[in-house]
KOLTINU-477322 format. One record per residue (C-alpha): residue in one letter; residue number from 1; x, y, z. Coordinates in steps of 0.5 Angstrom, whole numbers, plus 500, padded with zeros to 3 digits. Layout:
+------+-----+-----+-----+-----+
! type ! seq !  px !  py !  pz !
+------+-----+-----+-----+-----+
!    A ! NUM !   X !   Y !   Z !
...
+------+-----+-----+-----+-----+
This chain:
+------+-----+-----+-----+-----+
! type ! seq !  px !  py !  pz !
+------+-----+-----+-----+-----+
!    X !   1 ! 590 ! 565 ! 474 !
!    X !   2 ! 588 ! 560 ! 479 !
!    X !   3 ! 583 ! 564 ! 482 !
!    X !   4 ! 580 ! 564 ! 476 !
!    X !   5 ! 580 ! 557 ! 475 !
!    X !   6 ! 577 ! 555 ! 482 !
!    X !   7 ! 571 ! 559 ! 479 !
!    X !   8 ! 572 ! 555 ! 473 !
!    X !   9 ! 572 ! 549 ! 478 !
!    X !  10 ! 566 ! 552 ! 482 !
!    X !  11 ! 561 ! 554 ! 476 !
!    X !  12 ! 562 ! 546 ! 472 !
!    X !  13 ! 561 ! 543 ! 479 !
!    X !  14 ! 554 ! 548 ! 481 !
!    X !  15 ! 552 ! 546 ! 473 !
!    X !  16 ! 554 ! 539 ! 475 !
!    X !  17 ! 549 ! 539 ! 480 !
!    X !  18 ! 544 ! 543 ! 477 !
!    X !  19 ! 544 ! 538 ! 472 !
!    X !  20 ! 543 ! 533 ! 476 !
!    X !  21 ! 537 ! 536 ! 480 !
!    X !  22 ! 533 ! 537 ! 474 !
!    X !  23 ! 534 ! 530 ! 472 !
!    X !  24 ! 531 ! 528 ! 479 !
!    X !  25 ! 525 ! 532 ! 478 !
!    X !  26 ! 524 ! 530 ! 471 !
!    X !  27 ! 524 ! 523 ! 474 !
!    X !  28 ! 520 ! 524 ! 480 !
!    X !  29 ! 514 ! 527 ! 474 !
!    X !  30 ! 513 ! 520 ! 470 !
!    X !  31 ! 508 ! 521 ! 465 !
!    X !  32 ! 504 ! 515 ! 465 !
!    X !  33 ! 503 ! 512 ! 457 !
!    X !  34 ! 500 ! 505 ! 455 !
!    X !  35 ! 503 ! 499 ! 457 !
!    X !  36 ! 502 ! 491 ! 457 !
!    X !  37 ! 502 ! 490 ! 465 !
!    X !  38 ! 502 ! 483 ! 468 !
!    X !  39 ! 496 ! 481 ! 472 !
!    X !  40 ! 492 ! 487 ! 469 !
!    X !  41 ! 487 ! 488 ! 463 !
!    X !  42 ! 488 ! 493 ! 459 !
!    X !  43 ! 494 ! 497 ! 456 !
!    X !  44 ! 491 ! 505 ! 455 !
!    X !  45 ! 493 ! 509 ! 461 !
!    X !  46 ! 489 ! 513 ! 466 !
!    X !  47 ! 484 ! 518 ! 465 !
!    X !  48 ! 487 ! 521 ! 471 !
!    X !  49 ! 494 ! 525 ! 472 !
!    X !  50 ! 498 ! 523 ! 478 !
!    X !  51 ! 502 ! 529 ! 482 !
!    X !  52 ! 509 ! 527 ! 483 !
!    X !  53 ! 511 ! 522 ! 488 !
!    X !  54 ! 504 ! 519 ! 488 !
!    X !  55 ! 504 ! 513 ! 492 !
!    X !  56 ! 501 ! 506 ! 491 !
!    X !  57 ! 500 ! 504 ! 499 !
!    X !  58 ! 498 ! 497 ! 497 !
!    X !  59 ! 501 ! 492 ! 493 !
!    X !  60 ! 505 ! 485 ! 493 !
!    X !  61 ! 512 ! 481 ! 490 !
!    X !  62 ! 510 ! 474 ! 489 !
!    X !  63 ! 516 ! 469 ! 488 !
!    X !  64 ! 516 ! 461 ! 488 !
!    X !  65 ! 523 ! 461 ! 490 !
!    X !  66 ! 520 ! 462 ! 497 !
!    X !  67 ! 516 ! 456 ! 501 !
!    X !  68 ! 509 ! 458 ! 501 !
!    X !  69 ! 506 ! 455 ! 508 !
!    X !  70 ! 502 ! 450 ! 509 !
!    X !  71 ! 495 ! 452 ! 510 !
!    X !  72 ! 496 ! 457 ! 504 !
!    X !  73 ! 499 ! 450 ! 500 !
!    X !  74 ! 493 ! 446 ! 503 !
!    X !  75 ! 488 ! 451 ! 499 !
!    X !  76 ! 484 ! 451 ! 494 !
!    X !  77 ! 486 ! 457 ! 489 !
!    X !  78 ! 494 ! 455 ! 492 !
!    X !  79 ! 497 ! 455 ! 485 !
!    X !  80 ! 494 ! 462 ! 483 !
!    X !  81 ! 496 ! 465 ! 489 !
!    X !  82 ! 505 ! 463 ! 487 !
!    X !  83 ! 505 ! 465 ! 482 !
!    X !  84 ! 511 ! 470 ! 480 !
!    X !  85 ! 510 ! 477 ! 481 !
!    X !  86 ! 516 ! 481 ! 481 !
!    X !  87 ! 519 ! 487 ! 481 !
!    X !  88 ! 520 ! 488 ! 474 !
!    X !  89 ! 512 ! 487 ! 472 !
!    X !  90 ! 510 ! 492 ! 478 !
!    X !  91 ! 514 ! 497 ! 474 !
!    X !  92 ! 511 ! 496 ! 469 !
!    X !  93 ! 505 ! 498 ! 472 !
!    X !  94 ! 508 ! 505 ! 476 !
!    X !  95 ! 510 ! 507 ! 467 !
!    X !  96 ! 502 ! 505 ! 466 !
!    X !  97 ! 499 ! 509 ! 472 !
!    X !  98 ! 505 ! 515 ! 473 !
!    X !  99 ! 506 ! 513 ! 481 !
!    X ! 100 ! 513 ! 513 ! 483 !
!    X ! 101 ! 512 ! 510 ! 491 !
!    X ! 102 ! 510 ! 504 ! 493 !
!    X ! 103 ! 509 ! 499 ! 500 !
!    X ! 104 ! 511 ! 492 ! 499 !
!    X ! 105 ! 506 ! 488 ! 504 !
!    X ! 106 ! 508 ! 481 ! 505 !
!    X ! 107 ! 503 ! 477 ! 503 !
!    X ! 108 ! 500 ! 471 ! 506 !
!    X ! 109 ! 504 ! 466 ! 502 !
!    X ! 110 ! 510 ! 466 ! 507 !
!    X ! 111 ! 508 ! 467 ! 513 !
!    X ! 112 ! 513 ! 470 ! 518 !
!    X ! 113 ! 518 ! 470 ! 512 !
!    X ! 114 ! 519 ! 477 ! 510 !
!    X ! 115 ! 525 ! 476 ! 505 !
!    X ! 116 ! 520 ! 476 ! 498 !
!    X ! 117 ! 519 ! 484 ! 502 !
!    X ! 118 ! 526 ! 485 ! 503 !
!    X ! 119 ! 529 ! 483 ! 496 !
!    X ! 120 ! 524 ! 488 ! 493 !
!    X ! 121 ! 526 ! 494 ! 497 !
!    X ! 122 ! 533 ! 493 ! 496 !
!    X ! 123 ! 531 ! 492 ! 488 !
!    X ! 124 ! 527 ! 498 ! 488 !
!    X ! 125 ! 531 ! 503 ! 494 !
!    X ! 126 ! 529 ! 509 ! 497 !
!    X ! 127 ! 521 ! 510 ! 493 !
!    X ! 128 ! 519 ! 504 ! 497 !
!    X ! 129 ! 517 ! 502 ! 504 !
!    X ! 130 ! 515 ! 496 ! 506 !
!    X ! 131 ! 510 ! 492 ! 510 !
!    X ! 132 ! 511 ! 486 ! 514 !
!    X ! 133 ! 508 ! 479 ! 517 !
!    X ! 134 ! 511 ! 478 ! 524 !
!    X ! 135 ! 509 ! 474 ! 531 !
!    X ! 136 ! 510 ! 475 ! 539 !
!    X ! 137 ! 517 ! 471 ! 537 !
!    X ! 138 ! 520 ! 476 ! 533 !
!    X ! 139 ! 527 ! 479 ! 536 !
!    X ! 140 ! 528 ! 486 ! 538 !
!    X ! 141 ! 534 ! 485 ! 533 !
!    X ! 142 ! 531 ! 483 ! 527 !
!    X ! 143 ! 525 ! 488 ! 528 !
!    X ! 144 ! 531 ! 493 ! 528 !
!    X ! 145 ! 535 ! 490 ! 522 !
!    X ! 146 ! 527 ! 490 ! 518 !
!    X ! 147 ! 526 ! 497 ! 520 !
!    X ! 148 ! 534 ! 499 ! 517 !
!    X ! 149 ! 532 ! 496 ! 511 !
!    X ! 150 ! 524 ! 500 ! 510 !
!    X ! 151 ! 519 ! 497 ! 513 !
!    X ! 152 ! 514 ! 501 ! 517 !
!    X ! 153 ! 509 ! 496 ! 519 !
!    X ! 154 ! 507 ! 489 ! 521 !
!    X ! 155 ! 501 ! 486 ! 518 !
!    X ! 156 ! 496 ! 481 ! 521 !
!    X ! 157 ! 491 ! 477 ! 516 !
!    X ! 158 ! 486 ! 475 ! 520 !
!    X ! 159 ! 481 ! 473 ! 514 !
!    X ! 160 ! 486 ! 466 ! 513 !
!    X ! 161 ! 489 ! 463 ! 519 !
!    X ! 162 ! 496 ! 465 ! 519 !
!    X ! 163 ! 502 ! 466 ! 524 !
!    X ! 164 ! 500 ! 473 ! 527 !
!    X ! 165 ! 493 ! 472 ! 532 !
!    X ! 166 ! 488 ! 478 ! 534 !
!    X ! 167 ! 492 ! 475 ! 541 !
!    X ! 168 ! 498 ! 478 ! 539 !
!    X ! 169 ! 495 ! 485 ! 536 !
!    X ! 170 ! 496 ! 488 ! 543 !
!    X ! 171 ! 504 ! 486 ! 545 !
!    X ! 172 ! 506 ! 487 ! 538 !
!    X ! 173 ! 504 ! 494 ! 537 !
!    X ! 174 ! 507 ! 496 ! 543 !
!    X ! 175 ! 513 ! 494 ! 541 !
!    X ! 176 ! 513 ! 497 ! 534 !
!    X ! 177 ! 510 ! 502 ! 537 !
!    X ! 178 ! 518 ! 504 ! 539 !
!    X ! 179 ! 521 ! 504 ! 532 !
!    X ! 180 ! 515 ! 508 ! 529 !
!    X ! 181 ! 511 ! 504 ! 526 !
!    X ! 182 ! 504 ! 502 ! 526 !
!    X ! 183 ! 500 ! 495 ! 525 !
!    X ! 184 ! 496 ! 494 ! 519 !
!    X ! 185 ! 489 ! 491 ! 520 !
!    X ! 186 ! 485 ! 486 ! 514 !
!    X ! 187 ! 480 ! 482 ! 517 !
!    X ! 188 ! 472 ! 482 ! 516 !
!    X ! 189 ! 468 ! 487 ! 517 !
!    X ! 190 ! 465 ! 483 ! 523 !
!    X ! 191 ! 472 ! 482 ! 526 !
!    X ! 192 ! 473 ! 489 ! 525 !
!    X ! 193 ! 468 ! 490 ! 530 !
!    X ! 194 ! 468 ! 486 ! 535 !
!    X ! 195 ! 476 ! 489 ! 536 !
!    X ! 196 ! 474 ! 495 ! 537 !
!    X ! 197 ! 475 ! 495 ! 544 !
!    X ! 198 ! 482 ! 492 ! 543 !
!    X ! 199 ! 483 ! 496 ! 538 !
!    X ! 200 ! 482 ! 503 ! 541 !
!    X ! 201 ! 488 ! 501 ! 546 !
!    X ! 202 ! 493 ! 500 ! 542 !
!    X ! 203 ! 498 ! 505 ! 541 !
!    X ! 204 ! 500 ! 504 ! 535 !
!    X ! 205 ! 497 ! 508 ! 529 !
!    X ! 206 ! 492 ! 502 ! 525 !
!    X ! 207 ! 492 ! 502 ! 518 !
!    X ! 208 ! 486 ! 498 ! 516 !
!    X ! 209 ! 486 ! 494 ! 508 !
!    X ! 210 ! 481 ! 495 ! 503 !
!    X ! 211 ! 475 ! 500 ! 506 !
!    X ! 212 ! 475 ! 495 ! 512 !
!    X ! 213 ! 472 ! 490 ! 508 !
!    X ! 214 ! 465 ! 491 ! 509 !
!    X ! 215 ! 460 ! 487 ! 507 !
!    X ! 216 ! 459 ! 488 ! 498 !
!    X ! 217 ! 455 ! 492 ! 496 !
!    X ! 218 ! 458 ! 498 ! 500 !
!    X ! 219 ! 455 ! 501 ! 504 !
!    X ! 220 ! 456 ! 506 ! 511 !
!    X ! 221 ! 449 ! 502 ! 514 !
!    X ! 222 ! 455 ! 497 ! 515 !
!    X ! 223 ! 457 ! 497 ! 522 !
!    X ! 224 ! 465 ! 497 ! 520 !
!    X ! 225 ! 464 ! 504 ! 518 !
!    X ! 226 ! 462 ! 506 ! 524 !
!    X ! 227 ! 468 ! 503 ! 527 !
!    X ! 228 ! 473 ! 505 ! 524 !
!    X ! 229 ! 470 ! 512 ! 524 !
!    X ! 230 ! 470 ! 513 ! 531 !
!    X ! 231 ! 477 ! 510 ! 531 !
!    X ! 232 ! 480 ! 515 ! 526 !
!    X ! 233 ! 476 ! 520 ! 531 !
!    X ! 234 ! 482 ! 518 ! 536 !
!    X ! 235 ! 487 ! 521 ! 530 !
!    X ! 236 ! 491 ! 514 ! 529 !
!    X ! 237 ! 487 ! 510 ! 525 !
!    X ! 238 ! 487 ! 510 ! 517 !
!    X ! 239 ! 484 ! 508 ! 511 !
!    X ! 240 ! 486 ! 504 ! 505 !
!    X ! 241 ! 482 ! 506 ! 499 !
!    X ! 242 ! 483 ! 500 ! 495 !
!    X ! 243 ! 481 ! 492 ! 493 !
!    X ! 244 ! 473 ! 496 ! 490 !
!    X ! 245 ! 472 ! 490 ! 486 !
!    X ! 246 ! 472 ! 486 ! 494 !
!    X ! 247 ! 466 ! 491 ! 496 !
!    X ! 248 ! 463 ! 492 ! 489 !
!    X ! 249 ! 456 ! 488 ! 486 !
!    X ! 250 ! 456 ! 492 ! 480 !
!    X ! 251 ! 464 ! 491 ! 478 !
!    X ! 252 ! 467 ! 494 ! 473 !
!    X ! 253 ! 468 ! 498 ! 470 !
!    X ! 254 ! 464 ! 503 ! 475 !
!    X ! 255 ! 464 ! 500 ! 482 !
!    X ! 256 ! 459 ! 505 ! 483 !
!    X ! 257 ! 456 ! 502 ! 489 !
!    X ! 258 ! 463 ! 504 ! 492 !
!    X ! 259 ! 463 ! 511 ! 491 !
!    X ! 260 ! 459 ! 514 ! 497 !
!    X ! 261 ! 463 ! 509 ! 501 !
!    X ! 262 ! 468 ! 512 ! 499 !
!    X ! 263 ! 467 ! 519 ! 499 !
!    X ! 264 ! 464 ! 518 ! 506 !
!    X ! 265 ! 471 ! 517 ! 509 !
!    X ! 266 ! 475 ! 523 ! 505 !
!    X ! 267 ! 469 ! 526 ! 507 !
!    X ! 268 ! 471 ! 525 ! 514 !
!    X ! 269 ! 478 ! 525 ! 515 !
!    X ! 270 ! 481 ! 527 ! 508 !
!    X ! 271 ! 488 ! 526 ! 512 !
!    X ! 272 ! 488 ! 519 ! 514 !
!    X ! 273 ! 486 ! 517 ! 507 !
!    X ! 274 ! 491 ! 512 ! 504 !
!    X ! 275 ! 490 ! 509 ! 496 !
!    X ! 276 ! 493 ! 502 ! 493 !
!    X ! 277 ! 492 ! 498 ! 487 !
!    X ! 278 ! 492 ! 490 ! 491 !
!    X ! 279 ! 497 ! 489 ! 485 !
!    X ! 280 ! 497 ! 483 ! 483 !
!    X ! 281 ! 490 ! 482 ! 486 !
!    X ! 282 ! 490 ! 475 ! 488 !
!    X ! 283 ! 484 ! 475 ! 491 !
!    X ! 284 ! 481 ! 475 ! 484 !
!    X ! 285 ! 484 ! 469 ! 482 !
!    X ! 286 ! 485 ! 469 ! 474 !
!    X ! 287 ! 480 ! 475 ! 473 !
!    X ! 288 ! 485 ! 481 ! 472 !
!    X ! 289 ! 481 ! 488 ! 473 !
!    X ! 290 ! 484 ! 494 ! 469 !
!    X ! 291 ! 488 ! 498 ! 474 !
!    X ! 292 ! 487 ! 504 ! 470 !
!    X ! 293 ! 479 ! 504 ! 471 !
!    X ! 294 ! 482 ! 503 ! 478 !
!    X ! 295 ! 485 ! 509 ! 479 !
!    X ! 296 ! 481 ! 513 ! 475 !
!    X ! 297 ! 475 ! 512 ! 481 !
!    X ! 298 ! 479 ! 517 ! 485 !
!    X ! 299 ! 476 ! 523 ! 480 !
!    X ! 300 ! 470 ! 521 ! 483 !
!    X ! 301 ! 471 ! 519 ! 490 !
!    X ! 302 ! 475 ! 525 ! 490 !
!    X ! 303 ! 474 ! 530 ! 486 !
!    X ! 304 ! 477 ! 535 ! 489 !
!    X ! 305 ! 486 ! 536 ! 487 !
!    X ! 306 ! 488 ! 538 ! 492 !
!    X ! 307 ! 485 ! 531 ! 497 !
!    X ! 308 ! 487 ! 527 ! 491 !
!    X ! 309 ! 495 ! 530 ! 492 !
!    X ! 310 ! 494 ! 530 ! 500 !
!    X ! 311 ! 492 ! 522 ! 499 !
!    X ! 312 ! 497 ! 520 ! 494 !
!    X ! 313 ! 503 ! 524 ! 496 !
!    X ! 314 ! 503 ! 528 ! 503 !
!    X ! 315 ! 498 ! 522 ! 507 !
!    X ! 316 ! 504 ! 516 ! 505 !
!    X ! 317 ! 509 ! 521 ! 507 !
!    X ! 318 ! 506 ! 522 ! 513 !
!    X ! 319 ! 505 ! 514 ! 515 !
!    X ! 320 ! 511 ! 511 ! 512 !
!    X ! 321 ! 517 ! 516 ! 513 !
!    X ! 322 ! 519 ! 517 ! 505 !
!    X ! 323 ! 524 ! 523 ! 505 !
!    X ! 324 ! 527 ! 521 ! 512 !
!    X ! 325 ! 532 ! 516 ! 512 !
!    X ! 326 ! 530 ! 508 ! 511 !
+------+-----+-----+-----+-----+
């Protein structure tokens, strides 16, 4: 008998954990539907199924709790970019696209405070890493605390004045170097090239925003491509495929002047290819693009499923560390 009812015990716990497992795969293949997002046009979901566990590698929470910086304050366009964009709105947008992974970049309103980034990671768990904003100040402890809580990843927007510097590349990358992170790049194309050299010194994997910002419309004529091409031949360097309205003259809904852009980088290192939506797409002010007719474009920039996977789900584990402890 009570062999007979440790196998009862055995068989209810391996069902129990059955169960779970299924679940867990239910929930990492989310059907993508209609959806009313903030910040996006559009309710209908993407033509384009994403695979399970795809990643959207370039995304923000904005949160007016927070201070904004007073070189952001002194701006213009200040009052679009504090507005709130919360974890919940962003959520809704996973549901419309199908991706279930994403990277919280700290945006250029709270200069080195990071905890707009840090809060989002804790609300969303393990699906999320993030991307943080740092200087030359920052103590080995916090940068071993910010590592423990998901970050892979320090962001130097040098497109705006702002605390990280092109003087501060260099020894920042070495030391997050150490703890297997890399540095992420958003400067103009021209800046882009003009570091080229720095940028080929540097230890740490390079990760580069929005195509390298090259001049619209789109072009490989551009400089940066060849810049940034000769730096991923170095096997450290990768590329956002996001932000086509920041390249594009002709716009929606094709941005085909992006497209041979596009197709020239996967062309040429498939494995180093990342994609992200920009959500909330701060630079576009109040114009808020369709995020499916976004998504849809890799069909063409990638018709290939197997490159499309690659960039959506293997590329982003590969830089980010999902399945490895945060």
């Amino acid at each position: 008998m009570a062999e007979m009812r440790m196998a009862r015990r055995s068989f209810i716990k391996g069902a129990a954990r059955a169960a779970v497992a299924a679940m867990t795969c239910v929930a990492s293949v989310r059907a993508s539907h209609a959806q009313q997002v903030p910040f996006s046009a559009g309710t209908a979901p993407p033509k384009l199924k994403a695979p399970p566990n795809a990643c959207d590698c370039h995304m923000h929470i904005l949160d007016d709790r927070f201070p904004t910086t007073p070189q952001v304050a002194a701006r213009p366009d200040a009052a679009v970019r504090t507005l709130n964009a919360s974890v919940a709105d962003y959520r809704a947008l996973q549901k419309r696209l199908g991706t279930t992974r994403n990277i919280v970049v700290t945006p250029t309103n709270y200069g080195t405070d990071n905890r707009v980034t840090v809060e989002a990671l804790a609300e969303i768990g393990p699906t999320a890493r993030g991307v943080a904003v740092v200087d030359t100040s920052v103590t080995e402890a916090e940068l071993r605390r910010l590592s423990g809580l998901g970050v892979r990843g320090i962001r130097f927007n040098l497109n705006n004045p702002g605390p990280a510097t092109v003087d501060m590349i260099e020894p920042l990358s070495r030391r997050v170097n150490d703890l297997g992170w890399h540095i992420q790049i958003s400067a103009s194309a021209k800046q882009i090239v003009a570091m080229e050299d720095l940028l080929m010194r540097v230890p740490s994997p390079v990760t580069f925003d929005h195509f390298g910002h090259p001049l619209p419309p789109a072009s490989t004529d551009d400089p940066v491509f060849g810049t940034i091409r000769r730096l991923i031949d170095t096997g450290r360097a990768w590329v956002k495929m996001s932000g086509a309205y920041m390249a594009s003259v002709i716009g929606p809904p094709t941005y085909a002047d992006v497209a041979a852009l596009a197709q020239a980088y996967v062309k040429a290192a498939p494995d180093r290819m990342l994609w992200g939506s920009d959500w909330p797409h701060r630079t576009l002010g109040r114009k808020h693009p369709d995020d499916a007719v976004l998504f849809d474009l890799l069909a063409q920039w990638v018709p290939n499923e197997a490159t499309r996977t690659r960039i959506l789900v293997q590329n982003p584990e590969t830089l980010y560390g999902f399945g490895k402890p945060a």
